[in-house]
PyMOL Python script that loads the backbone (N, CA, C, O; Angstrom):
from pymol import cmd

cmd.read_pdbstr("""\
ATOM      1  N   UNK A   1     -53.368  54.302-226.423  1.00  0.00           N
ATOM      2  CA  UNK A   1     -53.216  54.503-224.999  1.00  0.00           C
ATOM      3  C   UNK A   1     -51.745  54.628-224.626  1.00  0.00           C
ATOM      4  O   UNK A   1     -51.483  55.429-223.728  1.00  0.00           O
ATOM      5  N   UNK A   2     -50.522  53.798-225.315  1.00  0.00           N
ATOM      6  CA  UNK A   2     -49.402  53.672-224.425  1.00  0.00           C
ATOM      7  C   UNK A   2     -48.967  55.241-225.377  1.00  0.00           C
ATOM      8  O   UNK A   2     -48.329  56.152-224.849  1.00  0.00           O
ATOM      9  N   UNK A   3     -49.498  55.288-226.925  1.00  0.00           N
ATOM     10  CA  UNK A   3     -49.129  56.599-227.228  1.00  0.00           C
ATOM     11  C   UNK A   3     -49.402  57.924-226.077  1.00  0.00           C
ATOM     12  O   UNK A   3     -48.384  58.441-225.617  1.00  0.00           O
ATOM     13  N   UNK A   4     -50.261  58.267-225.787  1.00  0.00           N
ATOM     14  CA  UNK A   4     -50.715  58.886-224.663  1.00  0.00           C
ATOM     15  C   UNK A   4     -49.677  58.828-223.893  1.00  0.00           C
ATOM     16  O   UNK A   4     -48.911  59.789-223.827  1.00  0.00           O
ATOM     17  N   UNK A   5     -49.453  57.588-223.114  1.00  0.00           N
ATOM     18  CA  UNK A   5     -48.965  57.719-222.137  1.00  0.00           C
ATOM     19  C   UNK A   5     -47.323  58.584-221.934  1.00  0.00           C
ATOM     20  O   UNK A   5     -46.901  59.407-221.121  1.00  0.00           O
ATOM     21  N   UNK A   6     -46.830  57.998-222.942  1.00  0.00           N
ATOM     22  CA  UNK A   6     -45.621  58.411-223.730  1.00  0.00           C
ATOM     23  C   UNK A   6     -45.558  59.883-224.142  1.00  0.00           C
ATOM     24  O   UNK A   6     -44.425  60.321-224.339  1.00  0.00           O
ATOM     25  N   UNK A   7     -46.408  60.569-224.276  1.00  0.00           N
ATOM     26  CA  UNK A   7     -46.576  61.868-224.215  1.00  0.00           C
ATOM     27  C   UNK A   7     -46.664  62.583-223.253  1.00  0.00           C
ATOM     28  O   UNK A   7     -46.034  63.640-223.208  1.00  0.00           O
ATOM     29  N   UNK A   8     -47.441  62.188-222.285  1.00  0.00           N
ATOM     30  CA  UNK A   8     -47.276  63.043-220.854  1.00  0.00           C
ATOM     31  C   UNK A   8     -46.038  62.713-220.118  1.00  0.00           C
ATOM     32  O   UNK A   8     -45.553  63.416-219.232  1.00  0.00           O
ATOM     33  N   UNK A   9     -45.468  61.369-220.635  1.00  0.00           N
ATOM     34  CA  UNK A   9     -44.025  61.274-219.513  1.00  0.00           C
ATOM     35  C   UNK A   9     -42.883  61.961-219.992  1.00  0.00           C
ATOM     36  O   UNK A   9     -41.887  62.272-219.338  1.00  0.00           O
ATOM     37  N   UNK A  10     -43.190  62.241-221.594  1.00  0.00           N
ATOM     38  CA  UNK A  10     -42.058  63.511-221.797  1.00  0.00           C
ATOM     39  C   UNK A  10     -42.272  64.546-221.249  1.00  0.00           C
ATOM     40  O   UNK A  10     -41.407  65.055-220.536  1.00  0.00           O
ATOM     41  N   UNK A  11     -43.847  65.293-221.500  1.00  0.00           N
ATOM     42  CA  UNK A  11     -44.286  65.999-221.106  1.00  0.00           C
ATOM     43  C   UNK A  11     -43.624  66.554-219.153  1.00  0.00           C
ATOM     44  O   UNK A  11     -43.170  67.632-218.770  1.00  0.00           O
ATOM     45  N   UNK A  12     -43.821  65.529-218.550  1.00  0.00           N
ATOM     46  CA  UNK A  12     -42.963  65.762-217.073  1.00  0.00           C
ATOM     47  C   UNK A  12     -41.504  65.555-217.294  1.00  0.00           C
ATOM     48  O   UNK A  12     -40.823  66.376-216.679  1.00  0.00           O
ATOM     49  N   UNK A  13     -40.924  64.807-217.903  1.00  0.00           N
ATOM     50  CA  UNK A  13     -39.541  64.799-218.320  1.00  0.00           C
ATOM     51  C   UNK A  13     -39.200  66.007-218.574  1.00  0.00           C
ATOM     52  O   UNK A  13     -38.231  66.396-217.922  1.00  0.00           O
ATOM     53  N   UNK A  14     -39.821  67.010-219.557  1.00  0.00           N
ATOM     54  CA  UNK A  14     -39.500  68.214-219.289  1.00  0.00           C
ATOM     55  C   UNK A  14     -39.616  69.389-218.451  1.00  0.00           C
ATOM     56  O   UNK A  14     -38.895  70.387-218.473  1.00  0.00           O
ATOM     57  N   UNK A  15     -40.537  69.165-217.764  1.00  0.00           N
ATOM     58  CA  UNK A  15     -40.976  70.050-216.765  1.00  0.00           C
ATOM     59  C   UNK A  15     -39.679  69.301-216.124  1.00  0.00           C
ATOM     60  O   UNK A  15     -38.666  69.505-216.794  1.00  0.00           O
ATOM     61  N   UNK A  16     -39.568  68.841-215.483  1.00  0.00           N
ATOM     62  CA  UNK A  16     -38.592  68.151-214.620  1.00  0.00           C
ATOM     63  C   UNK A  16     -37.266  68.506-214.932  1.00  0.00           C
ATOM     64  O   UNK A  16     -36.810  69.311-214.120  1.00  0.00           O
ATOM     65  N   UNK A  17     -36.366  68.130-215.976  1.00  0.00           N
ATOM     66  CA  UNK A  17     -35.452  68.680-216.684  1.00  0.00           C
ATOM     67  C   UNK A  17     -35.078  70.287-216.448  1.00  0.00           C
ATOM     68  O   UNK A  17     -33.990  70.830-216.259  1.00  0.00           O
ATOM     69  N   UNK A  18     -36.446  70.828-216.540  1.00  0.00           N
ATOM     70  CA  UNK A  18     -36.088  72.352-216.671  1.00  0.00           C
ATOM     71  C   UNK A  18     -35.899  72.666-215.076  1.00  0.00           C
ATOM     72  O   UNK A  18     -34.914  73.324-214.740  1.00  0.00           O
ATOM     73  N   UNK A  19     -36.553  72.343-214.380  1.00  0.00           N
ATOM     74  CA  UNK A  19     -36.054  72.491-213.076  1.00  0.00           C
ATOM     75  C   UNK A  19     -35.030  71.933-212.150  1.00  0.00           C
ATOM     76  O   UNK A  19     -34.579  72.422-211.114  1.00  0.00           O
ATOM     77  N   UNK A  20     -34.670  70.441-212.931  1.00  0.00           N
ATOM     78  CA  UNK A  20     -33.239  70.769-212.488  1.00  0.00           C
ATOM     79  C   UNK A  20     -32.130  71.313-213.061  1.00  0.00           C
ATOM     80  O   UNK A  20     -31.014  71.297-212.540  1.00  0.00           O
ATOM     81  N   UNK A  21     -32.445  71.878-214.301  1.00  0.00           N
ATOM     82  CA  UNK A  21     -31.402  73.095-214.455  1.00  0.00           C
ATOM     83  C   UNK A  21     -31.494  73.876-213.363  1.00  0.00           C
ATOM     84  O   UNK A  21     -30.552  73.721-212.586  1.00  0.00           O
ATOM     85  N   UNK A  22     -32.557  74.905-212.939  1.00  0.00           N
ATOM     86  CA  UNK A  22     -32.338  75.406-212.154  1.00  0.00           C
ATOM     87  C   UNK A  22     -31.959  75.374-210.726  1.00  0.00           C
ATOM     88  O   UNK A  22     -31.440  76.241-210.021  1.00  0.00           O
ATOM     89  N   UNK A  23     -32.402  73.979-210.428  1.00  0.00           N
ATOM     90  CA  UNK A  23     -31.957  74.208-208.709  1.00  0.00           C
ATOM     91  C   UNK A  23     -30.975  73.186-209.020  1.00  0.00           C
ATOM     92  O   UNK A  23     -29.892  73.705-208.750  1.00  0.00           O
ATOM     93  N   UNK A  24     -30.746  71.790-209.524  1.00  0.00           N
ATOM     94  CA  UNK A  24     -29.797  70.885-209.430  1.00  0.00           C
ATOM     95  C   UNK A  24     -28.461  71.142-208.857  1.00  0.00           C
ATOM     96  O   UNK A  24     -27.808  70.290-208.255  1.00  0.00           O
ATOM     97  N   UNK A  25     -28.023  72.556-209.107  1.00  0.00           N
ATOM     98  CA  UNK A  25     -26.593  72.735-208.457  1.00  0.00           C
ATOM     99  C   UNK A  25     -26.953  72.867-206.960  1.00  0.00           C
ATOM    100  O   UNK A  25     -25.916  72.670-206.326  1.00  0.00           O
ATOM    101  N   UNK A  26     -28.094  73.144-206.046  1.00  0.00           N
ATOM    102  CA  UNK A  26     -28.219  73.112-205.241  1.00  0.00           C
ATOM    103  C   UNK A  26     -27.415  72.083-204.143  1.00  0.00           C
ATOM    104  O   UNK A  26     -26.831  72.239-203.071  1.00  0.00           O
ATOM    105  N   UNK A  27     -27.841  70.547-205.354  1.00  0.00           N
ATOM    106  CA  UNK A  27     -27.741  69.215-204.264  1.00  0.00           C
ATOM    107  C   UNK A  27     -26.455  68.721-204.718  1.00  0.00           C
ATOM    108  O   UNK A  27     -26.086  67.717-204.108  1.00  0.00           O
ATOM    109  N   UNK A  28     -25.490  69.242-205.824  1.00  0.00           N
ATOM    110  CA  UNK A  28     -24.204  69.104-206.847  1.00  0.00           C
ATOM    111  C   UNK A  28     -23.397  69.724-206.594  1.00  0.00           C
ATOM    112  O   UNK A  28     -22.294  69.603-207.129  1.00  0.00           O
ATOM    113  N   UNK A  29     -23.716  70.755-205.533  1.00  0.00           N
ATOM    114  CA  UNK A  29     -22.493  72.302-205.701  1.00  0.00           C
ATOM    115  C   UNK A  29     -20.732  71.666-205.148  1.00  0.00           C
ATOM    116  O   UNK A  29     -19.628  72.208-205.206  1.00  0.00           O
ATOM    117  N   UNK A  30     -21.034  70.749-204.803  1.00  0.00           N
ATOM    118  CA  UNK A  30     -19.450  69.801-204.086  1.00  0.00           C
ATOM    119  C   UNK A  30     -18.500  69.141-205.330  1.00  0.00           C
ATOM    120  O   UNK A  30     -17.330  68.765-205.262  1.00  0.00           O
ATOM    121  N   UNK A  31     -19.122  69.137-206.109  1.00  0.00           N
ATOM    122  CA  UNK A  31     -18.673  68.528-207.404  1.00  0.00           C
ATOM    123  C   UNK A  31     -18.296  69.914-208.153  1.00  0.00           C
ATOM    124  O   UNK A  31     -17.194  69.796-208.690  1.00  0.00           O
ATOM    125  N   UNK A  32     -18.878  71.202-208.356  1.00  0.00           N
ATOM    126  CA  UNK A  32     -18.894  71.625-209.161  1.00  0.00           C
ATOM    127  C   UNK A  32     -17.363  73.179-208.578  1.00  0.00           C
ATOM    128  O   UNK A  32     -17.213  73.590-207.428  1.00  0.00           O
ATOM    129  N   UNK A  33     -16.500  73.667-209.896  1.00  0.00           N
ATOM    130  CA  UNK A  33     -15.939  74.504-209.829  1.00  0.00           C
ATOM    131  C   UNK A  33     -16.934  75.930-209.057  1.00  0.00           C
ATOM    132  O   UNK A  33     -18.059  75.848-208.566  1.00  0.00           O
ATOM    133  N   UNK A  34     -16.276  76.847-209.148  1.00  0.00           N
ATOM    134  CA  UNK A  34     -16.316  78.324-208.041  1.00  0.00           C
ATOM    135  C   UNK A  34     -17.159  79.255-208.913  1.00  0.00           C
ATOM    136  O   UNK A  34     -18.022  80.101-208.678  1.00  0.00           O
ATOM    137  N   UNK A  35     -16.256  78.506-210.604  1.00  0.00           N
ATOM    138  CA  UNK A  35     -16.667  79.552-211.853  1.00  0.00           C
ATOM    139  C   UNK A  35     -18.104  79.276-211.990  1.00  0.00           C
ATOM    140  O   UNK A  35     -18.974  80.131-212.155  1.00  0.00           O
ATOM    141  N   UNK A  36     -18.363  77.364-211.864  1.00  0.00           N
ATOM    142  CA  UNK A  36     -19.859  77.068-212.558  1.00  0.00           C
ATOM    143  C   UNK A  36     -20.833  77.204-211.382  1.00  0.00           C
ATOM    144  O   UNK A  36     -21.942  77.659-211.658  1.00  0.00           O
ATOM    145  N   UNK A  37     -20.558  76.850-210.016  1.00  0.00           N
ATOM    146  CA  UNK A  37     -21.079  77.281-209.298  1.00  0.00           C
ATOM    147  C   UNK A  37     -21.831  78.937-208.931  1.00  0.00           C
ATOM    148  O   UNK A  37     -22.828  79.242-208.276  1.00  0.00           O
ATOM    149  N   UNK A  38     -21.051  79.573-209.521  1.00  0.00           N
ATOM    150  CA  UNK A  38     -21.529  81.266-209.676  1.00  0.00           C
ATOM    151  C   UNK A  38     -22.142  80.871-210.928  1.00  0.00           C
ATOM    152  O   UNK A  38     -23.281  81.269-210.682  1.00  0.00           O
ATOM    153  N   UNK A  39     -22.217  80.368-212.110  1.00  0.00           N
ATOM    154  CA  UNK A  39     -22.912  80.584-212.866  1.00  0.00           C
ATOM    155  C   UNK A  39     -24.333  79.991-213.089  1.00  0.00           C
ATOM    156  O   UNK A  39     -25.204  80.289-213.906  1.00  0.00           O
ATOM    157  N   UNK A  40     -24.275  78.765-211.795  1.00  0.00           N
ATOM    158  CA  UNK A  40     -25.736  78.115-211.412  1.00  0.00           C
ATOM    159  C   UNK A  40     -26.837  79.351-210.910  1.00  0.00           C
ATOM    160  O   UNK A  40     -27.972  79.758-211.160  1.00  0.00           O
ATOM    161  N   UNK A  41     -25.712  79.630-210.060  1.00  0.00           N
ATOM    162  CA  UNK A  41     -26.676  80.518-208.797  1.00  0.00           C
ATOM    163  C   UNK A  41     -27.010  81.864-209.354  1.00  0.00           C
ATOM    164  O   UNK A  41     -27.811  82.650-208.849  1.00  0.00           O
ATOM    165  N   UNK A  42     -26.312  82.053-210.452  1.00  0.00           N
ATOM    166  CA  UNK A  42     -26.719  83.386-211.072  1.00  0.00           C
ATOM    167  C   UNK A  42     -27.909  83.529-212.029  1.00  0.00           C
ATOM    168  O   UNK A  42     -28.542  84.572-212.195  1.00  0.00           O
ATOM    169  N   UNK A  43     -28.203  82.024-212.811  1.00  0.00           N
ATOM    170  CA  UNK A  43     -28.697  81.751-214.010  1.00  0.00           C
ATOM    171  C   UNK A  43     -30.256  81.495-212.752  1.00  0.00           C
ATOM    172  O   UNK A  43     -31.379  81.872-213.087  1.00  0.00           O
ATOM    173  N   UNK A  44     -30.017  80.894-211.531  1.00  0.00           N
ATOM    174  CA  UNK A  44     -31.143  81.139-211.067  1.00  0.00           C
ATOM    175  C   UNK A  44     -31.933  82.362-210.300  1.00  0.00           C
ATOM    176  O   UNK A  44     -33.099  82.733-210.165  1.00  0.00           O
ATOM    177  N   UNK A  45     -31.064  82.635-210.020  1.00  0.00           N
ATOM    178  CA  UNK A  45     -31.125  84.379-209.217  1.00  0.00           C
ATOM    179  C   UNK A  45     -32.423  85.158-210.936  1.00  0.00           C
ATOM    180  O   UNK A  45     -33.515  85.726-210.916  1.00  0.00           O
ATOM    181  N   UNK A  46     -31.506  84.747-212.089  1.00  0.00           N
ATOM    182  CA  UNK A  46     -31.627  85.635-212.838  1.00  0.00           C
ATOM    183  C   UNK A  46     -33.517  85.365-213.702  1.00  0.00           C
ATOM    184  O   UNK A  46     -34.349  86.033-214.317  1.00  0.00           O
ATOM    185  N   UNK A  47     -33.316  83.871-213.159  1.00  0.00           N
ATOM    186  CA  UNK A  47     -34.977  83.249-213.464  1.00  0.00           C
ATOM    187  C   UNK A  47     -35.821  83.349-212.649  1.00  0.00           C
ATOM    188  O   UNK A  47     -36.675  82.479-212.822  1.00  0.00           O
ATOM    189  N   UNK A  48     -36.098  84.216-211.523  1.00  0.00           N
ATOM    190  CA  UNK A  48     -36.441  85.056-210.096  1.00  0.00           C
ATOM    191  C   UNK A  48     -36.141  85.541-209.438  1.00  0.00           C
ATOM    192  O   UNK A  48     -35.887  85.336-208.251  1.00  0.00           O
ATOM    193  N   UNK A  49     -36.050  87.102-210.695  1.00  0.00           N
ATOM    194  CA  UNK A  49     -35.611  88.175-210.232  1.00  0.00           C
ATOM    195  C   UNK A  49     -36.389  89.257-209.030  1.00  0.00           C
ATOM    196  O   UNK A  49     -35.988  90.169-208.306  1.00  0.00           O
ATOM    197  N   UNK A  50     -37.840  88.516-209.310  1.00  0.00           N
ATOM    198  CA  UNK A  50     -38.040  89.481-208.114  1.00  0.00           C
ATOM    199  C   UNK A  50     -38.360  88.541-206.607  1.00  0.00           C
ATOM    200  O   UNK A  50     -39.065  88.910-205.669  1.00  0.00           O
ATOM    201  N   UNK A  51     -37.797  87.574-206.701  1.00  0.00           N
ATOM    202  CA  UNK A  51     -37.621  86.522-205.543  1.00  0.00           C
ATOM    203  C   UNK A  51     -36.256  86.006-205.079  1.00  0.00           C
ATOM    204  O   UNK A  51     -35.994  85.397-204.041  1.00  0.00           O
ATOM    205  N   UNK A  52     -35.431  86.389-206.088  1.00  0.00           N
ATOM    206  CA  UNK A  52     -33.697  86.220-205.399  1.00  0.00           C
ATOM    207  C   UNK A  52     -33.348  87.200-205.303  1.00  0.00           C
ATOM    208  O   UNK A  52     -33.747  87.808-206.295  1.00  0.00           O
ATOM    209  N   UNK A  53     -32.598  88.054-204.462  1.00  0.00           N
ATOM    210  CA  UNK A  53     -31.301  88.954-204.266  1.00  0.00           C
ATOM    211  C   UNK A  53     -30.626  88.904-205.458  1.00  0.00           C
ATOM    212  O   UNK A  53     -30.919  88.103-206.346  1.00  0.00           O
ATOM    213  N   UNK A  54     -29.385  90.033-205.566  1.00  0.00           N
ATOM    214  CA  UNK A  54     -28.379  89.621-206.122  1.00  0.00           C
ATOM    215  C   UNK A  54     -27.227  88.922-204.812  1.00  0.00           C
ATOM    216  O   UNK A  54     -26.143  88.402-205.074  1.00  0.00           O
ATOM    217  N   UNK A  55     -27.670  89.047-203.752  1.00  0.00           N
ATOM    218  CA  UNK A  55     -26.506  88.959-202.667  1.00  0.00           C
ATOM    219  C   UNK A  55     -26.497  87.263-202.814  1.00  0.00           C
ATOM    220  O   UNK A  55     -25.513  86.683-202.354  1.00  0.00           O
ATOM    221  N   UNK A  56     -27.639  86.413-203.483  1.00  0.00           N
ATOM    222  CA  UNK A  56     -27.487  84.826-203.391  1.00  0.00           C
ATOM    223  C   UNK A  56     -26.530  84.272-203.776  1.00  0.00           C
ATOM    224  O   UNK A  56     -26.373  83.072-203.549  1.00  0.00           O
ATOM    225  N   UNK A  57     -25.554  85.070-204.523  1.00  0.00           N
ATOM    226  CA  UNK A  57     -24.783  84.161-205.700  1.00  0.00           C
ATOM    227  C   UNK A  57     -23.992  84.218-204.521  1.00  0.00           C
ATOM    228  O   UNK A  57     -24.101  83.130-203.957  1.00  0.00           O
ATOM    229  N   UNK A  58     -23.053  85.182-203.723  1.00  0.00           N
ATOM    230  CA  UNK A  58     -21.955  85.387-202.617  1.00  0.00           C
ATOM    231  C   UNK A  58     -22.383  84.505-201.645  1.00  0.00           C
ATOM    232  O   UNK A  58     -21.553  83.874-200.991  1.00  0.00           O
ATOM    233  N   UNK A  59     -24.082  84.325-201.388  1.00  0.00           N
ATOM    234  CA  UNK A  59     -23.820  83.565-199.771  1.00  0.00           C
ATOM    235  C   UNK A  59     -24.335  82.407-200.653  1.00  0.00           C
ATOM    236  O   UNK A  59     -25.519  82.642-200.413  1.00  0.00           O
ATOM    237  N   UNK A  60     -24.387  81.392-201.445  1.00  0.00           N
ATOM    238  CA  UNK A  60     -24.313  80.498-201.756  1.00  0.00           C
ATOM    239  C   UNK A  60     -22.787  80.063-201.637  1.00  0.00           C
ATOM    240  O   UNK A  60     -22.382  79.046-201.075  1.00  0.00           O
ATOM    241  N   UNK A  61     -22.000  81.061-202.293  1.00  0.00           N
ATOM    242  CA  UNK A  61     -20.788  80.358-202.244  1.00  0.00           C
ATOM    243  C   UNK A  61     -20.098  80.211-200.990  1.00  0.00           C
ATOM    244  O   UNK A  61     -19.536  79.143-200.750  1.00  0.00           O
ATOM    245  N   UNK A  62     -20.074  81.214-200.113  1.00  0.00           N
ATOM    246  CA  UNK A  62     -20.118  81.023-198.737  1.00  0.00           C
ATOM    247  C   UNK A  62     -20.605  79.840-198.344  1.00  0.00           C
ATOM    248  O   UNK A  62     -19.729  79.022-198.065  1.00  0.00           O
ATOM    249  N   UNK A  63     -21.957  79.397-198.202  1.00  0.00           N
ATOM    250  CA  UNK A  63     -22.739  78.710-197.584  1.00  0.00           C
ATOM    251  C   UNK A  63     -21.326  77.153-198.605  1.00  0.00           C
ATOM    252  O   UNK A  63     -20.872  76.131-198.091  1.00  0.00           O
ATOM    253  N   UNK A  64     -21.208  77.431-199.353  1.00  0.00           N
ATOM    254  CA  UNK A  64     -20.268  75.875-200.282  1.00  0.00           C
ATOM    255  C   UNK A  64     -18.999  75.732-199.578  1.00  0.00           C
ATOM    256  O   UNK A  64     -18.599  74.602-199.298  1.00  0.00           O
ATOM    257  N   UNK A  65     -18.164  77.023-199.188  1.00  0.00           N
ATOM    258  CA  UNK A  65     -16.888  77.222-197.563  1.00  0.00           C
ATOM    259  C   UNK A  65     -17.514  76.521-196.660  1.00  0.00           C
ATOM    260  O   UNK A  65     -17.126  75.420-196.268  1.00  0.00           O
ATOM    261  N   UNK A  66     -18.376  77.020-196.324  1.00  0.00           N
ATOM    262  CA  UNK A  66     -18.497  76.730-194.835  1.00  0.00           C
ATOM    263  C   UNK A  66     -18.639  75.175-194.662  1.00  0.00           C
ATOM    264  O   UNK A  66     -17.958  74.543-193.854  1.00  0.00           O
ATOM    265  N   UNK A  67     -19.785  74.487-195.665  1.00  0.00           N
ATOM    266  CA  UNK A  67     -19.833  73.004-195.521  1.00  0.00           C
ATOM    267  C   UNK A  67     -18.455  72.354-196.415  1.00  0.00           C
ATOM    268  O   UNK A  67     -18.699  71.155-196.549  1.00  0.00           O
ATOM    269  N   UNK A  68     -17.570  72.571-196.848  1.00  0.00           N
ATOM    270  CA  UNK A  68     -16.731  72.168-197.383  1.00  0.00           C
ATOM    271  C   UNK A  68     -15.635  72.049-196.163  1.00  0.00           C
ATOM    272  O   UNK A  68     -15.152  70.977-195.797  1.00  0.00           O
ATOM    273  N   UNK A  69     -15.310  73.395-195.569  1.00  0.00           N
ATOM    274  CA  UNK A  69     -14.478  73.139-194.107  1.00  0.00           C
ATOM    275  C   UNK A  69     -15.150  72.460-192.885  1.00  0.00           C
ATOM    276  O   UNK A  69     -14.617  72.278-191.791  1.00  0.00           O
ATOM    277  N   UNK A  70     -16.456  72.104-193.268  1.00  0.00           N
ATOM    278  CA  UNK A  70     -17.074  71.555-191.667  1.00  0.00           C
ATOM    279  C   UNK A  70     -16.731  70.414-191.737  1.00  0.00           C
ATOM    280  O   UNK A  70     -16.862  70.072-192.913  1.00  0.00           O
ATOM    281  N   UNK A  71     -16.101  69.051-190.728  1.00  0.00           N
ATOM    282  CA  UNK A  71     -16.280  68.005-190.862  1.00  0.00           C
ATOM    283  C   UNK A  71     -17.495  67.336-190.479  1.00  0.00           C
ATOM    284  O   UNK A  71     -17.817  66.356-191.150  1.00  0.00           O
ATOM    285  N   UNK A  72     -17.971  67.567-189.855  1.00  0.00           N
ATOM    286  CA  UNK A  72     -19.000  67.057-189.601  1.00  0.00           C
ATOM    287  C   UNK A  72     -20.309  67.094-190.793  1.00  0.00           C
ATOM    288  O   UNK A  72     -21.085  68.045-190.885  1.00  0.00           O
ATOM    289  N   UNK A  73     -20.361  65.948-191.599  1.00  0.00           N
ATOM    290  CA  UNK A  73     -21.231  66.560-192.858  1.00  0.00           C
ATOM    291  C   UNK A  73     -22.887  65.390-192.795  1.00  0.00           C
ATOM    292  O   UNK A  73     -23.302  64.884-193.838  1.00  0.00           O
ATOM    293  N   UNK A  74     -23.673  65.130-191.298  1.00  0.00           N
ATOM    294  CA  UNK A  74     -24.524  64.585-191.079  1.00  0.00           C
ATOM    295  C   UNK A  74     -25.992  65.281-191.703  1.00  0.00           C
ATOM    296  O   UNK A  74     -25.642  66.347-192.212  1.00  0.00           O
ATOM    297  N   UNK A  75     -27.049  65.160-191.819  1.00  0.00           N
ATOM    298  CA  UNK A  75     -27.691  66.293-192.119  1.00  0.00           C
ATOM    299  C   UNK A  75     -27.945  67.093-191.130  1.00  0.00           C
ATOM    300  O   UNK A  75     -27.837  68.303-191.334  1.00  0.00           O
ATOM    301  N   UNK A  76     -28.341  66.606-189.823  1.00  0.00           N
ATOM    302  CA  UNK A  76     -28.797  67.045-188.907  1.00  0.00           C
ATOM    303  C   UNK A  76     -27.660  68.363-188.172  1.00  0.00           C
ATOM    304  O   UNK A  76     -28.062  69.319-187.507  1.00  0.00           O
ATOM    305  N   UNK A  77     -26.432  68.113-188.466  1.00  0.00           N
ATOM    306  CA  UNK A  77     -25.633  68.985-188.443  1.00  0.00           C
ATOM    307  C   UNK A  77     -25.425  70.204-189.465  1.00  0.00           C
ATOM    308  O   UNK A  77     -25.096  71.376-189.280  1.00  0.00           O
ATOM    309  N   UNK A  78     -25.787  69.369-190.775  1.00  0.00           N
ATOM    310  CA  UNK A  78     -25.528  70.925-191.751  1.00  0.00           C
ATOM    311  C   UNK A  78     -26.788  71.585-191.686  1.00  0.00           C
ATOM    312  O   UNK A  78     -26.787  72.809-191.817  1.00  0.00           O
ATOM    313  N   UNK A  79     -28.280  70.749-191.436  1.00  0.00           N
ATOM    314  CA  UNK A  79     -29.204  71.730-191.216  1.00  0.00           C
ATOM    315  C   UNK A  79     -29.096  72.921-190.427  1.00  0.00           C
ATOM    316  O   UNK A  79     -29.470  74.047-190.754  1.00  0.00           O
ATOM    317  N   UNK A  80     -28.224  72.359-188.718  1.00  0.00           N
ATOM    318  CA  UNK A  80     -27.909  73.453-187.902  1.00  0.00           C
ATOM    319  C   UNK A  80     -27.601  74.835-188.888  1.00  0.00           C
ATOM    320  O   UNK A  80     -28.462  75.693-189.080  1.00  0.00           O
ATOM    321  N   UNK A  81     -26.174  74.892-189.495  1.00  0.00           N
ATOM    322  CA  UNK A  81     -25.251  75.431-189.998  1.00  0.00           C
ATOM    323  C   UNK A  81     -26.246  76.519-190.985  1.00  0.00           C
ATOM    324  O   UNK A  81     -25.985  77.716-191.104  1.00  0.00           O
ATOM    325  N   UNK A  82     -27.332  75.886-191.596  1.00  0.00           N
ATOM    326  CA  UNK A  82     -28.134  76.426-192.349  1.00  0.00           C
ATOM    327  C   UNK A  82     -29.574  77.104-191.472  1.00  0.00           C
ATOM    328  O   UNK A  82     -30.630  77.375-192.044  1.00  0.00           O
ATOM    329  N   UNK A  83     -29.434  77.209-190.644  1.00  0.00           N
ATOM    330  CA  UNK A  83     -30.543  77.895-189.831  1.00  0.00           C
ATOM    331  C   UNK A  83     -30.108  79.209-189.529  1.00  0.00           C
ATOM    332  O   UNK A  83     -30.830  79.964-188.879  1.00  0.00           O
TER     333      UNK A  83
END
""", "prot")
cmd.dss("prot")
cmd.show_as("cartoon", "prot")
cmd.util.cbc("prot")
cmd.orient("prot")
C-alpha cells in the first residue's frame, strides 16, 4: 500500500514539475534576468504554439517594466494594470 502510494506521488510530482517549468516564471519573473525571462516565455509560447502568439514573449516583458516601475505592488492594483 505505502508502495502504491509512493508511486502516484511521484507520479504528480511530475506532472507538477513539468508545469512549473512552464509557467513558474510567470510568479518568478522579478528575480529572473531579461535573457532568462525571454527564454521562459519563449520555451512556453513554443509548448502552445497554436495557443500563444509569438507577440507573448515582448508583452510579457513589457508587462515585467511596467510592474517593476509601478510602486504600488498590492494585488488589487497590479490586477488593475493587467486588465
Amino acid at each position: 500500500m505505502v508502495d502504491c502510494l509512493i508511486v502516484e506521488l511521484r507520479k504528480r510530482l511530475n506532472a507538477y514539475s513539468g508545469l512549473h517549468k512552464r509557467f513558474g516564471f510567470m510568479t518568478e519573473f522579478d528575480s529572473l534576468t531579461l535573457d532568462d525571462l525571454q527564454k521562459c516565455a519563449t520555451h512556453l509560447m513554443e509548448s502552445y504554439p497554436d495557443d500563444i502568439e509569438a507577440s507573448f514573449v515582448d508583452e510579457f516583458v513589457q508587462i515585467k517594466a511596467i510592474l517593476e516601475a509601478d510602486q504600488d505592488r498590492t494585488i488589487t492594483h497590479t490586477n488593475v494594470l493587467l486588465k
